[in-house]
SEDREN-903598 format. One record per residue (C-alpha): residue number from 0; residue in three letters; x, y negated, z. Coordinates in steps of 0.5 Angstrom, whole numbers, plus 500, padded with zeros to 3 digits. Layout:
+-----+-----+-----+-----+-----+
:   n : res :   X :   Y :   Z :
+-----+-----+-----+-----+-----+
: NUM : ALA :   X :   Y :   Z :
...
+-----+-----+-----+-----+-----+
//
This chain:
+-----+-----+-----+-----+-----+
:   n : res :   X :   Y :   Z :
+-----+-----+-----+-----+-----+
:   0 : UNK : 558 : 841 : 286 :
:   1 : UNK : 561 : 838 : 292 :
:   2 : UNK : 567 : 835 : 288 :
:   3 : UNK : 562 : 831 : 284 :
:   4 : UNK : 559 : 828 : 290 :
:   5 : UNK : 566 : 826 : 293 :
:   6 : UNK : 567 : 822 : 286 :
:   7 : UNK : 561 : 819 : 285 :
:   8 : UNK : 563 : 816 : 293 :
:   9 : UNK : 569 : 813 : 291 :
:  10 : UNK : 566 : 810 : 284 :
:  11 : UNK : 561 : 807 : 287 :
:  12 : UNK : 565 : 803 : 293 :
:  13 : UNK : 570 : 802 : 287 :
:  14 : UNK : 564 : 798 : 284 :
:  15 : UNK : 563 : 794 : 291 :
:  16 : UNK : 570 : 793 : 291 :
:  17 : UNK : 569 : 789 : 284 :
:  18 : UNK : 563 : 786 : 285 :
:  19 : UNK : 567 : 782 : 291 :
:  20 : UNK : 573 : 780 : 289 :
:  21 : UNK : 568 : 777 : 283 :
:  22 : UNK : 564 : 773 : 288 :
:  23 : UNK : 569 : 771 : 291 :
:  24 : UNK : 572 : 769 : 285 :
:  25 : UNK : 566 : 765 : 283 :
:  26 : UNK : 565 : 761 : 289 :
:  27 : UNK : 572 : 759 : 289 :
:  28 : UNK : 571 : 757 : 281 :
:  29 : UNK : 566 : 754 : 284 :
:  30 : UNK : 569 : 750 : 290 :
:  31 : UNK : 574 : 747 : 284 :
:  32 : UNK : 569 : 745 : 280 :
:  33 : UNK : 565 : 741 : 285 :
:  34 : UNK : 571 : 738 : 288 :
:  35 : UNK : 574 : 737 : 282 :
:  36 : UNK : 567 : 733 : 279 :
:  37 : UNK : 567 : 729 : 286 :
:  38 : UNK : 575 : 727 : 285 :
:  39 : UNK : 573 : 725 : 278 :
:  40 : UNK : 567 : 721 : 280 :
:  41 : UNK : 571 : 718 : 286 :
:  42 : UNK : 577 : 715 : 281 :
:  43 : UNK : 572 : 713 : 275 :
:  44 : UNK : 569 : 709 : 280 :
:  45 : UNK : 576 : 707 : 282 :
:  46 : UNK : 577 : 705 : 275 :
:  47 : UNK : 571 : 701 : 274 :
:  48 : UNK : 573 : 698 : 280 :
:  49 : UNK : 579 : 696 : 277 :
:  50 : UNK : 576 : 694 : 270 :
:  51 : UNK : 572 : 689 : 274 :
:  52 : UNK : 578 : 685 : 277 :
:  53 : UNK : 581 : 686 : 270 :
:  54 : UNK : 575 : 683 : 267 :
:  55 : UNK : 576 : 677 : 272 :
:  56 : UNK : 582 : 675 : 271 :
:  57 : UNK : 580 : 674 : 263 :
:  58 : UNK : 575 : 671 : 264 :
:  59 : UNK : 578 : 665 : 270 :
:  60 : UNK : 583 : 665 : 265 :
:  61 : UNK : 579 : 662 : 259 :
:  62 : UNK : 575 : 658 : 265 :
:  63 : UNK : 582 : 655 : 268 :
:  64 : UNK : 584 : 653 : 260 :
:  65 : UNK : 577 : 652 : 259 :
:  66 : UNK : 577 : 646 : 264 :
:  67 : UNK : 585 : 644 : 263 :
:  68 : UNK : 582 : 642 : 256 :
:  69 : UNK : 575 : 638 : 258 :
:  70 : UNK : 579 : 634 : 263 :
:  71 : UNK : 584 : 632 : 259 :
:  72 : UNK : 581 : 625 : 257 :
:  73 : UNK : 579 : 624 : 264 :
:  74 : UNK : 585 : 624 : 267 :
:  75 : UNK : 589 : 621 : 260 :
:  76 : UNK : 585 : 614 : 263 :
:  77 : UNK : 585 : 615 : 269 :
:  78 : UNK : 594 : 615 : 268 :
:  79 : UNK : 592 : 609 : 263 :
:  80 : UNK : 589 : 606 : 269 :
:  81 : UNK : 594 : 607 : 274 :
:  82 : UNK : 600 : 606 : 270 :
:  83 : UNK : 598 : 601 : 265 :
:  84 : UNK : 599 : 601 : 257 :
:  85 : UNK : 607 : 602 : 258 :
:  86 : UNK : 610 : 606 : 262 :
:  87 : UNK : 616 : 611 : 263 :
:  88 : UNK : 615 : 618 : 260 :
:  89 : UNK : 617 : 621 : 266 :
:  90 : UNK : 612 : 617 : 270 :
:  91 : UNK : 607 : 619 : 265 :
:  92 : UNK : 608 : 626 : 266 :
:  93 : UNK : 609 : 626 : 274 :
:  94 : UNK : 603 : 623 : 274 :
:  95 : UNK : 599 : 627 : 269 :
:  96 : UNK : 602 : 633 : 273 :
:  97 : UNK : 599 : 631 : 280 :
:  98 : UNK : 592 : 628 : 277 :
:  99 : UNK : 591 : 635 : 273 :
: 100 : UNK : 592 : 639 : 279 :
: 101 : UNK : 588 : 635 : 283 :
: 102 : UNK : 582 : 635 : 277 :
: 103 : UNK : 583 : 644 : 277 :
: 104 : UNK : 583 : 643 : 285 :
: 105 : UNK : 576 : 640 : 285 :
: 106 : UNK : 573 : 645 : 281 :
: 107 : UNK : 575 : 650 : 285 :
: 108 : UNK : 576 : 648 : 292 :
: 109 : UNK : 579 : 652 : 296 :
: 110 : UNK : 576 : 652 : 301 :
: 111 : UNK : 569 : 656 : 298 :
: 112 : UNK : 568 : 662 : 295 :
: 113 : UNK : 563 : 663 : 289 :
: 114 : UNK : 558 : 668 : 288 :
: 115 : UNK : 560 : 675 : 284 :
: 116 : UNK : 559 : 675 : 277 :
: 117 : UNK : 556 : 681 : 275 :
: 118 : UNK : 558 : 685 : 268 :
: 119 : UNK : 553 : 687 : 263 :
: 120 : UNK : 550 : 694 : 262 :
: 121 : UNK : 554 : 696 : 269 :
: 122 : UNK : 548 : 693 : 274 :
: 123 : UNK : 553 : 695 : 280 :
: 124 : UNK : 559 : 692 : 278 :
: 125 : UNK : 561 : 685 : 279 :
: 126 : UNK : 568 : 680 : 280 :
: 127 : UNK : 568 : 674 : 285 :
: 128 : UNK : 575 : 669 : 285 :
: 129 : UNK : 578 : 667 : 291 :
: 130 : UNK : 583 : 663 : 294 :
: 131 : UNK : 584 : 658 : 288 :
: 132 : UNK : 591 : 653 : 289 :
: 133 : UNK : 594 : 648 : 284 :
: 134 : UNK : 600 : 646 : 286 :
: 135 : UNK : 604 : 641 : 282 :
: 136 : UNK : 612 : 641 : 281 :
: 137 : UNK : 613 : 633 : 280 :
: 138 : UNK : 620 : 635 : 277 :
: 139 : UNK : 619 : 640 : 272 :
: 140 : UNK : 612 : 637 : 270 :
: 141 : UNK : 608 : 645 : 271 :
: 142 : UNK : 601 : 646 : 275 :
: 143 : UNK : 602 : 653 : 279 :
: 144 : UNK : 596 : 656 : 279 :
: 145 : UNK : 594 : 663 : 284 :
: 146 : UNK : 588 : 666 : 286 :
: 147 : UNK : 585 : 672 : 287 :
: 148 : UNK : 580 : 677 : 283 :
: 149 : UNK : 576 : 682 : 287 :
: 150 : UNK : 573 : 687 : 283 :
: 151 : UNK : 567 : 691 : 285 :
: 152 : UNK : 563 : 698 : 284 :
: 153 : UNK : 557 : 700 : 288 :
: 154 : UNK : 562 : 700 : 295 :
: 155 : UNK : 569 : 700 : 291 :
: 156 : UNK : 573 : 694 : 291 :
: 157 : UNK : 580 : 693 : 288 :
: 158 : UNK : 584 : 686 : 288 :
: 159 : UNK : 588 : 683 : 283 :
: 160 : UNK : 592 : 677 : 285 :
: 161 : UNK : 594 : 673 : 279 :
: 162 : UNK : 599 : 667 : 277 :
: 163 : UNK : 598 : 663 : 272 :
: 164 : UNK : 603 : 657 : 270 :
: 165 : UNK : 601 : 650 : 266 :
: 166 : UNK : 607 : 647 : 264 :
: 167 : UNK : 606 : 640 : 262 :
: 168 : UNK : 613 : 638 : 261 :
: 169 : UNK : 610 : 638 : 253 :
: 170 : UNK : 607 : 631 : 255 :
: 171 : UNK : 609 : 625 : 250 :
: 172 : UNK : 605 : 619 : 249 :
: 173 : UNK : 603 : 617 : 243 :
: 174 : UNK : 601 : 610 : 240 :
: 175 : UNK : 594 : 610 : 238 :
: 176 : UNK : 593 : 603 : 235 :
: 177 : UNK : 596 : 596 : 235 :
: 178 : UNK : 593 : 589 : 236 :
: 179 : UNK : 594 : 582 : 236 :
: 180 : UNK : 589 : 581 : 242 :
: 181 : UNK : 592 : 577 : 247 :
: 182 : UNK : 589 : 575 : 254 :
: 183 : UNK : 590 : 571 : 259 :
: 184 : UNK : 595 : 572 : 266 :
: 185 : UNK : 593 : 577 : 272 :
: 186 : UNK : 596 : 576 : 277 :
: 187 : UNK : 599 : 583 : 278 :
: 188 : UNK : 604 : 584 : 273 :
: 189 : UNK : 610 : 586 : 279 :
: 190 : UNK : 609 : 593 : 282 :
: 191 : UNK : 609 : 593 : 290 :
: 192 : UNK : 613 : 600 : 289 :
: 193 : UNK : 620 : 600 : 292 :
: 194 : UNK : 619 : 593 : 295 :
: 195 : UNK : 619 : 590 : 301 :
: 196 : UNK : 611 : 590 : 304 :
: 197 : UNK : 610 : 584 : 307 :
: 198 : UNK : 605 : 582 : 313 :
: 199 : UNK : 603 : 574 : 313 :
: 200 : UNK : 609 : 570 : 312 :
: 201 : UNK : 615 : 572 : 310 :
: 202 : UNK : 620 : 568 : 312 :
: 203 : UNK : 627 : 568 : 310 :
: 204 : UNK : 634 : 565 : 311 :
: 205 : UNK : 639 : 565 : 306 :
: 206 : UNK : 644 : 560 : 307 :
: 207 : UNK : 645 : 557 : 299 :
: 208 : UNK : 646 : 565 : 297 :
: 209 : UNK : 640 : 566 : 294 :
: 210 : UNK : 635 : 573 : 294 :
: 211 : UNK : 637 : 577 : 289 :
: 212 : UNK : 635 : 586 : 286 :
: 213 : UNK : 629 : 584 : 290 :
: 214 : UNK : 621 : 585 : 291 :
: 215 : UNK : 617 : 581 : 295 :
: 216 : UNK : 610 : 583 : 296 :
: 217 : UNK : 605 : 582 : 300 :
: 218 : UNK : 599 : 585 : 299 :
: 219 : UNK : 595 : 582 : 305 :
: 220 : UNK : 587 : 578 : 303 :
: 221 : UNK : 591 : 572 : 304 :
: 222 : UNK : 598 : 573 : 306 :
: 223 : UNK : 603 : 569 : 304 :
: 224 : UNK : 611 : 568 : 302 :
: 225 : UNK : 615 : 563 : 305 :
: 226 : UNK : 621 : 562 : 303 :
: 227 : UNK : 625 : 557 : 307 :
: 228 : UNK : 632 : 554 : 306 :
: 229 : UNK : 636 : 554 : 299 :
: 230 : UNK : 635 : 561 : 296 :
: 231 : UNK : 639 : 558 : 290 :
: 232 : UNK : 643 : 562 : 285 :
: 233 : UNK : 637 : 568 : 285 :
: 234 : UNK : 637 : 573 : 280 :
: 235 : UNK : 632 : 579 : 279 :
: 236 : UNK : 627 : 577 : 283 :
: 237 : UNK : 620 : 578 : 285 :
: 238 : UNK : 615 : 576 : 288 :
: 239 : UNK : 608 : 577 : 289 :
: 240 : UNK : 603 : 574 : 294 :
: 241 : UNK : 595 : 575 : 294 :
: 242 : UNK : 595 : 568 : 298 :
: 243 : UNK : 599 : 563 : 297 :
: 244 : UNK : 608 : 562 : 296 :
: 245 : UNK : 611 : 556 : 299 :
: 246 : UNK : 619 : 555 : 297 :
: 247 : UNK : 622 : 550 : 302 :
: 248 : UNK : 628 : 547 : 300 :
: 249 : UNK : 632 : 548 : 292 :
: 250 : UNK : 632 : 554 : 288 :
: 251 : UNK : 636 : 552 : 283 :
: 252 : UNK : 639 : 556 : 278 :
: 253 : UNK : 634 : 561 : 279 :
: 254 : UNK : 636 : 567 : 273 :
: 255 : UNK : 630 : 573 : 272 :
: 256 : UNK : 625 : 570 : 277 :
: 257 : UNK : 619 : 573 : 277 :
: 258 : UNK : 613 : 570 : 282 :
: 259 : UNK : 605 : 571 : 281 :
: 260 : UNK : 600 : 568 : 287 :
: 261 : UNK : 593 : 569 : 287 :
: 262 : UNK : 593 : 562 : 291 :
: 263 : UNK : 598 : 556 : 290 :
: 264 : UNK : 605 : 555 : 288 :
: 265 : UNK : 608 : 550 : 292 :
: 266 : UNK : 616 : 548 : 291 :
: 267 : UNK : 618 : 542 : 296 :
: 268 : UNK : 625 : 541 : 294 :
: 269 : UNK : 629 : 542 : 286 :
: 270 : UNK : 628 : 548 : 282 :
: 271 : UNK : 631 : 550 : 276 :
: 272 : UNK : 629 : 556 : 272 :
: 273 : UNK : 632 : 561 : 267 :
: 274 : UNK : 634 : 567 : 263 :
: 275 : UNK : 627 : 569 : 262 :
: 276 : UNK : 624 : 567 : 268 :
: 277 : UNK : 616 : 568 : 269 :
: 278 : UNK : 612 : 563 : 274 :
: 279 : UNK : 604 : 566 : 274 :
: 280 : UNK : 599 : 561 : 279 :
: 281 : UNK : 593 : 562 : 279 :
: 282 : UNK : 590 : 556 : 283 :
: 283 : UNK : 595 : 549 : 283 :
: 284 : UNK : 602 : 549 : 283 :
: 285 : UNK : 605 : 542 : 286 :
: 286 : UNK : 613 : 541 : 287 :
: 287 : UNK : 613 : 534 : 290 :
: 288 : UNK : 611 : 531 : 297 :
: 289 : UNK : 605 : 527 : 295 :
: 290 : UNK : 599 : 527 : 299 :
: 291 : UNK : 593 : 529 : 296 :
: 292 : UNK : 589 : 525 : 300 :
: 293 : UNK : 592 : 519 : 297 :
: 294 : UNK : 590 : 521 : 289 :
: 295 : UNK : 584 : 518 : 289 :
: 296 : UNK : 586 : 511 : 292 :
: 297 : UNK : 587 : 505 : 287 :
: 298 : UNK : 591 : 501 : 293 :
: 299 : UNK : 598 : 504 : 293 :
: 300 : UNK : 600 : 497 : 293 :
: 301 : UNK : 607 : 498 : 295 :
: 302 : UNK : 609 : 504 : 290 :
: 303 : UNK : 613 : 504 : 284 :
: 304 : UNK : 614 : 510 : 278 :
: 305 : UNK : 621 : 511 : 282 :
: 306 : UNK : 622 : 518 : 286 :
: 307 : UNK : 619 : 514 : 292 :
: 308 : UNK : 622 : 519 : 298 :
: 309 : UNK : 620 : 525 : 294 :
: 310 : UNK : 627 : 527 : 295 :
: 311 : UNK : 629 : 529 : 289 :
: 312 : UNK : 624 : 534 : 286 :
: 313 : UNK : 626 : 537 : 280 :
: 314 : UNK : 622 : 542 : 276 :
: 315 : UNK : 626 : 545 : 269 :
: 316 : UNK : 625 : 550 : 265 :
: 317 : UNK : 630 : 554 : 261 :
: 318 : UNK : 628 : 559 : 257 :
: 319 : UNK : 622 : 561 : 261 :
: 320 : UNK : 615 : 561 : 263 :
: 321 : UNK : 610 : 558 : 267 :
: 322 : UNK : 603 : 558 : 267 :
: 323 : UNK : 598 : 555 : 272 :
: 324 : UNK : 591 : 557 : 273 :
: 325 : UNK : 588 : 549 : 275 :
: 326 : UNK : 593 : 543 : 276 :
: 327 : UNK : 600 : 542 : 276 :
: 328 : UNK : 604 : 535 : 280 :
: 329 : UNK : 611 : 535 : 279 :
: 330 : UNK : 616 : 529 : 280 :
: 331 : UNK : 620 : 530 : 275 :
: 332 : UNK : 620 : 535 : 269 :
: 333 : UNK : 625 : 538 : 263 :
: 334 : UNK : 622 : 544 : 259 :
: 335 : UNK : 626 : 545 : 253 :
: 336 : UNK : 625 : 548 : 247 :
: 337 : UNK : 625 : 556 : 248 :
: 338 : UNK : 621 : 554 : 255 :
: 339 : UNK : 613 : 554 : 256 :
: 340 : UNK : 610 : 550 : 260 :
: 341 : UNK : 602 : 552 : 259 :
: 342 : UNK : 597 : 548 : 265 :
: 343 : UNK : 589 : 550 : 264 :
: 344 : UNK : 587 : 544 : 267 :
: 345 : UNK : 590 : 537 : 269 :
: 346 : UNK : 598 : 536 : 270 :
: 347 : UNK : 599 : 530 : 274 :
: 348 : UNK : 607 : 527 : 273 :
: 349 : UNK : 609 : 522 : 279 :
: 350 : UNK : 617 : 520 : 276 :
: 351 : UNK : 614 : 519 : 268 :
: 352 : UNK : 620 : 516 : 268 :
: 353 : UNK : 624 : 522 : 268 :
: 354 : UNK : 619 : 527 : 264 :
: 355 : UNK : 623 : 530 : 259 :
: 356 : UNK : 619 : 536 : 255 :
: 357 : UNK : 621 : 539 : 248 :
: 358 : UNK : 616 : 540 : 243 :
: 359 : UNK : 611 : 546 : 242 :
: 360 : UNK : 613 : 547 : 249 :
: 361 : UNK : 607 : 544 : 254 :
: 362 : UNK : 600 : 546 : 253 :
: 363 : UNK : 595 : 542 : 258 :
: 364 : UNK : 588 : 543 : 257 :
: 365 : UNK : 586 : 537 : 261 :
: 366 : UNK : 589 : 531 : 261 :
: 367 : UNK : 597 : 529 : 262 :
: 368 : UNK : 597 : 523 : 268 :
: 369 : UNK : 603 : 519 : 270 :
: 370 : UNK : 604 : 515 : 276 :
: 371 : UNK : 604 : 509 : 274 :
: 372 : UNK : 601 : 501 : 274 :
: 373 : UNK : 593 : 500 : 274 :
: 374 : UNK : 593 : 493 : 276 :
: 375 : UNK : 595 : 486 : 279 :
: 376 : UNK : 602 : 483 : 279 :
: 377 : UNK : 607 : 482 : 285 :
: 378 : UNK : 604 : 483 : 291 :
: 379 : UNK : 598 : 485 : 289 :
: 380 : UNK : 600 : 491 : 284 :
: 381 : UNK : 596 : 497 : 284 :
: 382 : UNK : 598 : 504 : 282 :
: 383 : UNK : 595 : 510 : 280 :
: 384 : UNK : 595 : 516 : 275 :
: 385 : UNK : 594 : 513 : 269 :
: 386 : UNK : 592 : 518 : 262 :
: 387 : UNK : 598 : 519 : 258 :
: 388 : UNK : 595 : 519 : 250 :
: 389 : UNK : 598 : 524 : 245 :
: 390 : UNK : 599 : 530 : 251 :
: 391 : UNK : 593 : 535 : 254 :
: 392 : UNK : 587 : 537 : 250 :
: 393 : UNK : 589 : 544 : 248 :
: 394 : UNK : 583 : 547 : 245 :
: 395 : UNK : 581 : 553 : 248 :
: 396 : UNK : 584 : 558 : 242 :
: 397 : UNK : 590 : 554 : 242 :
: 398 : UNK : 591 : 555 : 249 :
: 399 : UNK : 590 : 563 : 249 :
: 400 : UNK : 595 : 564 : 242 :
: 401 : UNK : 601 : 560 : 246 :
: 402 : UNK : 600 : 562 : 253 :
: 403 : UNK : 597 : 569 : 252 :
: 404 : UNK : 601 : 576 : 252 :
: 405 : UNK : 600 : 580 : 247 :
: 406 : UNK : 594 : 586 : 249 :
: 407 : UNK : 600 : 593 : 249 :
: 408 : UNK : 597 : 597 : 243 :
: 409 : UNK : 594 : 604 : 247 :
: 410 : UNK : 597 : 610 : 247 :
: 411 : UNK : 593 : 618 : 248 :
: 412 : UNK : 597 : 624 : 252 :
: 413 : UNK : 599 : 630 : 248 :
: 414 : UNK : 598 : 636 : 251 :
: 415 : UNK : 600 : 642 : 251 :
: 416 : UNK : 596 : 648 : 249 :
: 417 : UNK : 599 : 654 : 253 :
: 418 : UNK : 597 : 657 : 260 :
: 419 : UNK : 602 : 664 : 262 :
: 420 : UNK : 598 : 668 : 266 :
: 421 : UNK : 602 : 674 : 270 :
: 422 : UNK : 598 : 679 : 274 :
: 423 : UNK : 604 : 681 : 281 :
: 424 : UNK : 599 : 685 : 285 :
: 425 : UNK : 594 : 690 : 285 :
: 426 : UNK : 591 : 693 : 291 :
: 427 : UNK : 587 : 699 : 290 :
+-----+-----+-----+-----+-----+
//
């Protein structure tokens, strides 16, 4: 019996034993189940973290392409606005390059945050967009866009740093229509880029050889352009002034000359133009010394149709055009017949003797006037401009068809399609 009892002793701290070791492997079990359930929790938000950004970097994507496409018109006109109707591919797509930019920029400045987005059927996970930037390469015609997507859940946020890469180098200008519209001078046909800016008057000292491969260009309300000693032999040159230009002295054998004044044209010694020059005045132009006081007075009794000290003026034309918004003087005159002479209101002549202009070659909308005899004999003569019959009256319509240019045909921008989008950082 006594060896019974012993047995029954060591049996019953066995099944202690047992019973321990399992408790103590249930508790641990136990541990690793709950810490592996936290660590699952903690990486699904993790992940729904991370699927936020990603949702983000989609959905800006679809918004930036969304916005390249919306503004495509916009910024085709306002390229058509800066460089007019004909200009070179390479400005076109520089320029269309820097305009988009800019357009992307304003919708997404910089300096401003916009209010997370939240995502349906997960009320506690959300994407904002941040530290947009557009910046433009004028060489390779590419916008390279960057900005930064955060993605939330409950207190969890990952960022994803993104680069897209607009290439616009695609860009062509296609013709869209044609027309036979014409329209009048502007007076803003030569470009300021790459001249000289001029403040006031512009005065220049030639010594006879002439100003060429130039651009003079004053942009002043009233700023004018004198040029004042021979500026003969010129060739390429341009001039524009928003007030008045006066040449002092001859300008002969003038090749390529380009001038527009927004006020008056004034020549005071010879001037002979050729090789498809092109003179736009929008008031008078007047290329002899004679005193508008005196236009009026019917008692110049001691002149004569001679030069009269008027030292020679001399306008000629050469293959080449003039065209002048009000009246015209000149002394004497020659346009030949691959020249235009077009003159909206009235062209006075003072040596009718010397007047010599090829057919098809003169439009006057007003009348043609010749310093000439009004009156009296001997002593007693009296001169004045007197209407030459045959010349001026061009007809409105007339006016337009030869003194006109022809409206370019216009043209829209082809754009690309495609935007690359590269995700380089994540930050967890």
């Amino acid at each position: 019996m006594k060896k019974l009892k012993n047995e029954e002793g060591y049996a019953l701290v066995t099944v202690l034993f047992i019973i321990t070791i399992f408790t103590i492997l249930s508790v641990s079990f136990m541990g690793q189940a709950f810490s592996s359930t936290k660590q699952n929790q903690i990486l699904e938000k993790s992940t729904r973290s991370v699927s936020a950004a990603e949702m983000g970097v989609s959905f800006y994507q679809v918004e930036v392409q969304k916005l390249f496409e919306s503004k495509q018109t916009d910024v085709s006109n306002k390229v058509r606005t800066l460089l007019g109707t004909n200009p070179l591919e390479s400005t076109l797509k520089s320029t269309a390059t820097e305009i988009m930019a800019g357009e992307l920029l304003k919708e997404f400045p910089n300096t401003s945050e916009r209010a997370p987005i939240l995502i349906e059927e997960h009320p506690n996970a959300s994407f904002k967009i941040k530290n947009f930037s557009a910046v433009p390469d004028l060489t390779s015609h590419e916008i390279n866009i960057s900005f930064d997507i955060l993605g939330y859940e409950d207190k969890k946020e990952t960022k994803l740093s993104t680069k897209m890469s607009l290439n616009l180098g695609p860009i062509s200008k296609q013709t869209t229509s044609t027309t036979n519209e014409k329209v009048l001078p502007n007076y803003n046909e030569i470009s300021s880029e790459g001249g000289t800016i001029v403040t006031g008057d512009y005065k220049t000292i030639t010594n006879g050889k002439g100003l060429s491969n130039q651009t003079i260009y004053s942009n002043d309300a009233n700023g004018s352009v004198t040029v004042n000693d021979n500026a003969n032999k010129s060739s390429n040159l341009s001039i524009h002034a928003e007030g008045s230009i006066t040449a002092d002295k001859n300008m002969n054998s003038s090749s390529t000359l380009k001038m527009e004044t927004k006020g008056n044209l004034t020549f005071l010694g010879q001037i002979r133009m050729d090789t498809q020059s092109r003179i736009l005045v929008k008031y008078d132009f007047k290329n002899f010394n004679y005193d508008d006081d005196n236009e009026s007075d019917d008692d110049e009794s001691n002149n004569s149709n001679s030069d009269n000290g008027q030292n020679g003026n001399h306008l000629t034309l050469d293959n080449s055009f003039l065209y002048v918004g009000q009246d015209a003087y000149v002394n004497k005159l020659t346009v030949t017949n691959n020249s235009k002479m077009c003159i909206n209101r009235n062209l006075f002549v003072y040596s009718y003797n010397n007047f010599s202009v090829a057919s098809n070659s003169l439009f006057v909308k007003g009348t043609v006037n010749k310093w000439d005899l009004v009156s009296g004999n001997g002593k007693d003569k009296v001169y004045g401009w007197v209407p030459v019959s045959g010349l001026g009256g061009t007809t409105d319509d007339v006016f337009l068809a030869q003194c006109g240019s022809s409206v370019p045909a216009s043209y829209q921008i082809n754009w690309p399609n495609e935007i690359t989008t590269t995700i380089d950082i994540v930050d967890y």
